[in-house]
Short mmCIF file of the C-alpha atoms (twelve columns), coordinates in Angstrom:
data_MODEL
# 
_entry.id   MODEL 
# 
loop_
_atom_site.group_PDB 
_atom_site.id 
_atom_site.type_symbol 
_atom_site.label_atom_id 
_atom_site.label_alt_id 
_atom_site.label_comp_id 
_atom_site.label_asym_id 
_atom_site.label_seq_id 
_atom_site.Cartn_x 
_atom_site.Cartn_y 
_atom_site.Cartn_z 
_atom_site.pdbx_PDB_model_num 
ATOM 1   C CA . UNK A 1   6.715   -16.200 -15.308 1 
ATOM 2   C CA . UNK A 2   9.253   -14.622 -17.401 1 
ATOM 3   C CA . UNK A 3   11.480  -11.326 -16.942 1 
ATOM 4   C CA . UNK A 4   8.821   -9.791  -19.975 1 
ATOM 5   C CA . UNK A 5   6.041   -10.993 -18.534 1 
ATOM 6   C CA . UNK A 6   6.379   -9.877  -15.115 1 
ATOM 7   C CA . UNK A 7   7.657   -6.542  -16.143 1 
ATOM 8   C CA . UNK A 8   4.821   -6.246  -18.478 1 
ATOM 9   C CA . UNK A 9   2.072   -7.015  -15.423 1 
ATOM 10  C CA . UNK A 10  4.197   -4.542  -13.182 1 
ATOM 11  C CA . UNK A 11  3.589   -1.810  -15.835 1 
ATOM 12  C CA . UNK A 12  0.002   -2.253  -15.636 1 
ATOM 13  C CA . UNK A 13  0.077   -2.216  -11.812 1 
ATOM 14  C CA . UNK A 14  -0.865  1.080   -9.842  1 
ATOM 15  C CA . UNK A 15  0.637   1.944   -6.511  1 
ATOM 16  C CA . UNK A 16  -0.622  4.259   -3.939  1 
ATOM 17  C CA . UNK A 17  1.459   5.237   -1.301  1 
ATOM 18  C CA . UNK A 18  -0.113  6.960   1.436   1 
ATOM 19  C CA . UNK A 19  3.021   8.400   3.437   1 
ATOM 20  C CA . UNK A 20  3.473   11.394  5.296   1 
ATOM 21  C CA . UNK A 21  7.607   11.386  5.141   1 
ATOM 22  C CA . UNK A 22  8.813   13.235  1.860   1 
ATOM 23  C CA . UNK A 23  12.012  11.162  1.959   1 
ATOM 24  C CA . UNK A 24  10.318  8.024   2.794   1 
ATOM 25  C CA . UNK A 25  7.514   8.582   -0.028  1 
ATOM 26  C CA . UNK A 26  10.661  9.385   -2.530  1 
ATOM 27  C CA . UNK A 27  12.282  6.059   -1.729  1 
ATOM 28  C CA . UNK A 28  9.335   4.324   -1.995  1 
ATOM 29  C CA . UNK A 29  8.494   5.828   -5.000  1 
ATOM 30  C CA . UNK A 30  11.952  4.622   -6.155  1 
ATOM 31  C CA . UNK A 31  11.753  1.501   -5.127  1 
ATOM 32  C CA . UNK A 32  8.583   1.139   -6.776  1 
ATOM 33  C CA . UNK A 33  9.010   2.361   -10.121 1 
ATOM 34  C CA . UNK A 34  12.901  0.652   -10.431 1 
ATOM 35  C CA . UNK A 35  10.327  -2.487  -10.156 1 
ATOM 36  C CA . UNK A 36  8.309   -1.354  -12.721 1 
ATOM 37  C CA . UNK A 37  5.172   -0.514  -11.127 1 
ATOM 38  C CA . UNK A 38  3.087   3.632   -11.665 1 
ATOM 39  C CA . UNK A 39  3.170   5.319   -8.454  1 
ATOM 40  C CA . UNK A 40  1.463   7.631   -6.598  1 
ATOM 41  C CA . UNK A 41  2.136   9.369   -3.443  1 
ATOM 42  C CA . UNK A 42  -0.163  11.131  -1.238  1 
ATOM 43  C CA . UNK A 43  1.234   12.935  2.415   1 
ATOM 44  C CA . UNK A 44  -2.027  11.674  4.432   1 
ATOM 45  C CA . UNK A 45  -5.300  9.808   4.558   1 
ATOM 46  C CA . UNK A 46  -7.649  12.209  3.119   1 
ATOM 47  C CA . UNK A 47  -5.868  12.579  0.329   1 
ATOM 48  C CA . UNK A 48  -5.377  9.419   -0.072  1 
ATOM 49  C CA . UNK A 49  -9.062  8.667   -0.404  1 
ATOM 50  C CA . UNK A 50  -9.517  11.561  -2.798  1 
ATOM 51  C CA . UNK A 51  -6.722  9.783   -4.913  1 
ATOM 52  C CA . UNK A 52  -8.680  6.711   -5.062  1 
ATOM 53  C CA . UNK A 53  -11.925 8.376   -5.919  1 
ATOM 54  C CA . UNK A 54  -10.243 9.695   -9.177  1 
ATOM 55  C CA . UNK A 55  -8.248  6.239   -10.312 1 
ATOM 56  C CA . UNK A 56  -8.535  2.340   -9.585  1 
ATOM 57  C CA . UNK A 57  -5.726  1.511   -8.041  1 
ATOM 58  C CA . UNK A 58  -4.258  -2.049  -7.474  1 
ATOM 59  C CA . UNK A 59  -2.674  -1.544  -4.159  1 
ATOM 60  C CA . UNK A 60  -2.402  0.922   -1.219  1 
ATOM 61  C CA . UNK A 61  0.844   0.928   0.962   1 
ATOM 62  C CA . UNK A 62  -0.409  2.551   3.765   1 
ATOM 63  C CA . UNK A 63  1.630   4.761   6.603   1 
ATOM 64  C CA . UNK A 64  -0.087  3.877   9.772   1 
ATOM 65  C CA . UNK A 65  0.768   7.156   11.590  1 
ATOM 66  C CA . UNK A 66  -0.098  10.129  9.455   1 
ATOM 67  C CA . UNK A 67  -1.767  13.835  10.341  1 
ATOM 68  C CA . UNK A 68  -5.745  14.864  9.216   1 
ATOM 69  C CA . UNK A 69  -6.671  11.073  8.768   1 
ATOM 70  C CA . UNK A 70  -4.040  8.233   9.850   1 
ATOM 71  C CA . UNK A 71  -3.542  4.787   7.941   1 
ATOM 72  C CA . UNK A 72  -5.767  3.120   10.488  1 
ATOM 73  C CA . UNK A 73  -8.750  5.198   10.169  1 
ATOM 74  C CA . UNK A 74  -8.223  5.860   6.231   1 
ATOM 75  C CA . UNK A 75  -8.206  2.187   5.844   1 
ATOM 76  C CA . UNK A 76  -11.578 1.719   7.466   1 
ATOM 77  C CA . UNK A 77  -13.352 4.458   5.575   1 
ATOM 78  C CA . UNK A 78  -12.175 2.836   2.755   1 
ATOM 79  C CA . UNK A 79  -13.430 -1.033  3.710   1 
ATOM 80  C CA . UNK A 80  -16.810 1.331   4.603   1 
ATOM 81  C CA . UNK A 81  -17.271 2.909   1.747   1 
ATOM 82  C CA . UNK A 82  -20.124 2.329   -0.074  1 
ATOM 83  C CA . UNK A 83  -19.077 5.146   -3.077  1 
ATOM 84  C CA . UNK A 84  -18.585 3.460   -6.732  1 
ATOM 85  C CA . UNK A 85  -15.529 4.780   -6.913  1 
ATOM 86  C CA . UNK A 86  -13.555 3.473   -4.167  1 
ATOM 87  C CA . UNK A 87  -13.230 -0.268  -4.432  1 
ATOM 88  C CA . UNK A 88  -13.411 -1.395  -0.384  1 
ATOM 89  C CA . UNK A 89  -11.793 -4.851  -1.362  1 
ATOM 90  C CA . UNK A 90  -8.421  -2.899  -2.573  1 
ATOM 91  C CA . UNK A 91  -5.074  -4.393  -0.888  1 
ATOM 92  C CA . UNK A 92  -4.176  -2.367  1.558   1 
ATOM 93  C CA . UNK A 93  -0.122  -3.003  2.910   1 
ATOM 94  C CA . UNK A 94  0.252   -1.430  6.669   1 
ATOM 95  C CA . UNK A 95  4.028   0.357   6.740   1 
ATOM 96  C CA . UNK A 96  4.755   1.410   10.706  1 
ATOM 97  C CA . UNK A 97  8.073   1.349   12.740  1 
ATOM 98  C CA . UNK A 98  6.006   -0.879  15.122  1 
ATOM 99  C CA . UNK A 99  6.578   -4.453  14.180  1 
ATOM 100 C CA . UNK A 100 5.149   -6.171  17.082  1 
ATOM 101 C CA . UNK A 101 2.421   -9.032  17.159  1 
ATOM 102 C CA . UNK A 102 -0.069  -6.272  18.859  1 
ATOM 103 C CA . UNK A 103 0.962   -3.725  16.462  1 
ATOM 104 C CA . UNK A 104 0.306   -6.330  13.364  1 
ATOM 105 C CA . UNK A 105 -3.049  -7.188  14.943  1 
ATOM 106 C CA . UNK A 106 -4.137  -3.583  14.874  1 
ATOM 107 C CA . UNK A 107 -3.168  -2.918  11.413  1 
ATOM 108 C CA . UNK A 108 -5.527  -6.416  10.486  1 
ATOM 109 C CA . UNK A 109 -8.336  -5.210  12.867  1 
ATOM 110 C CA . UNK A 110 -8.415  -2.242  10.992  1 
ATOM 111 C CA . UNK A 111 -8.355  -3.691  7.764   1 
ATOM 112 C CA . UNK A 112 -5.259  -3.872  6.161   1 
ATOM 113 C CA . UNK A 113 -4.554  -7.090  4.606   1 
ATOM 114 C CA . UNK A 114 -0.460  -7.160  5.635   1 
ATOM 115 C CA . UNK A 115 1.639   -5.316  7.695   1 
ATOM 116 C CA . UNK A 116 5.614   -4.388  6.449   1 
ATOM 117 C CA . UNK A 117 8.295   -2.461  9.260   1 
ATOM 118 C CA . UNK A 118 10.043  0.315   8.627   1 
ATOM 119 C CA . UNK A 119 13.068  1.177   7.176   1 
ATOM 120 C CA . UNK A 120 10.913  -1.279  4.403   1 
ATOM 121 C CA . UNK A 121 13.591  -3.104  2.718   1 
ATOM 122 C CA . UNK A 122 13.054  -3.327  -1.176  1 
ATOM 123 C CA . UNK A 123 12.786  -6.977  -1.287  1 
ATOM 124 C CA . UNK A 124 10.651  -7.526  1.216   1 
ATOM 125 C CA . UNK A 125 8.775   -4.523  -0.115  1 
ATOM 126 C CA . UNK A 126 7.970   -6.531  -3.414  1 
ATOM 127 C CA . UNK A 127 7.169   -9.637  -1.715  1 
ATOM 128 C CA . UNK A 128 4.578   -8.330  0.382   1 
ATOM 129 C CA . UNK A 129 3.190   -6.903  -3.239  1 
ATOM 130 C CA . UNK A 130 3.345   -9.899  -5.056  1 
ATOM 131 C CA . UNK A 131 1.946   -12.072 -2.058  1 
ATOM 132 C CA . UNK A 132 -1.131  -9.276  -1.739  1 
ATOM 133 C CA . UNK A 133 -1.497  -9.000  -5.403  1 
ATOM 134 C CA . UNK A 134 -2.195  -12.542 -5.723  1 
ATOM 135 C CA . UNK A 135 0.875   -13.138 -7.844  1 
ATOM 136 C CA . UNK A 136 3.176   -15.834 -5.625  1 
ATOM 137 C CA . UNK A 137 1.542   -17.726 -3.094  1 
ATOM 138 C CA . UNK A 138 3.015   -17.634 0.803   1 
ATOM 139 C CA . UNK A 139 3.752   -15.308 3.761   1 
ATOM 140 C CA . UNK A 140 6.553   -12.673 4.489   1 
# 
């Protein structure tokens, strides 16, 4: 793919980023948009659901630990839901300071489909994207 065609598809891509950390929501949202993809941020799951009620979004980065509704439980009302306007097959990327093997298996229990730590490192960031995306083939 070329440097115009992949920032072209990364223009049409929308982000949500479920994260209850205004400095970690602003860097992602950097991170994020220096890449080229629209982005927006929510502070917790309920809102996070409402956000995906009003627009289709391509992805969900997803903050595991959150107040009102966290990541875990968000992410199964939203692989529940049975509303037209929540897609339930929607990528869903875990983010947690946990990294271990029980810690990823919760996330995928849950129904996330991947599982970044924190501090989330902007390369590794846009892997996981691409790889969930269905854009480049492989695991983190």
């Amino acid at each position: 793919m070329t440097q115009s065609s992949e920032a072209q598809q990364n223009s049409n891509t929308h982000i949500l980023v479920a994260e209850d950390d205004q400095v970690t929501r602003m860097l992602l949202k950097k991170i994020l948009e220096q890449a080229g993809y629209h982005t927006d941020c929510v502070a917790d799951g309920q809102a996070a659901v409402a956000a995906l009620q009003l627009m289709d979004y391509d992805l969900i980065l997803m903050d595991c630990y959150m107040p009102r509704l966290d990541g875990f439980a968000t992410t199964q009302l939203i692989r529940q839901s049975s509303s037209a306007d929540i897609n339930p097959k929607i990528p869903v990327i875990a983010m947690t300071g946990l990294s271990g093997e029980q810690d990823r298996a919760r996330c995928l229990d849950a129904g996330m489909d991947d599982h970044i730590g924190k501090p989330v490192r902007a390369d590794e960031l846009i892997l996981a994207i691409e790889k969930n995306l269905g854009r480049i083939a492989g695991r983190i």
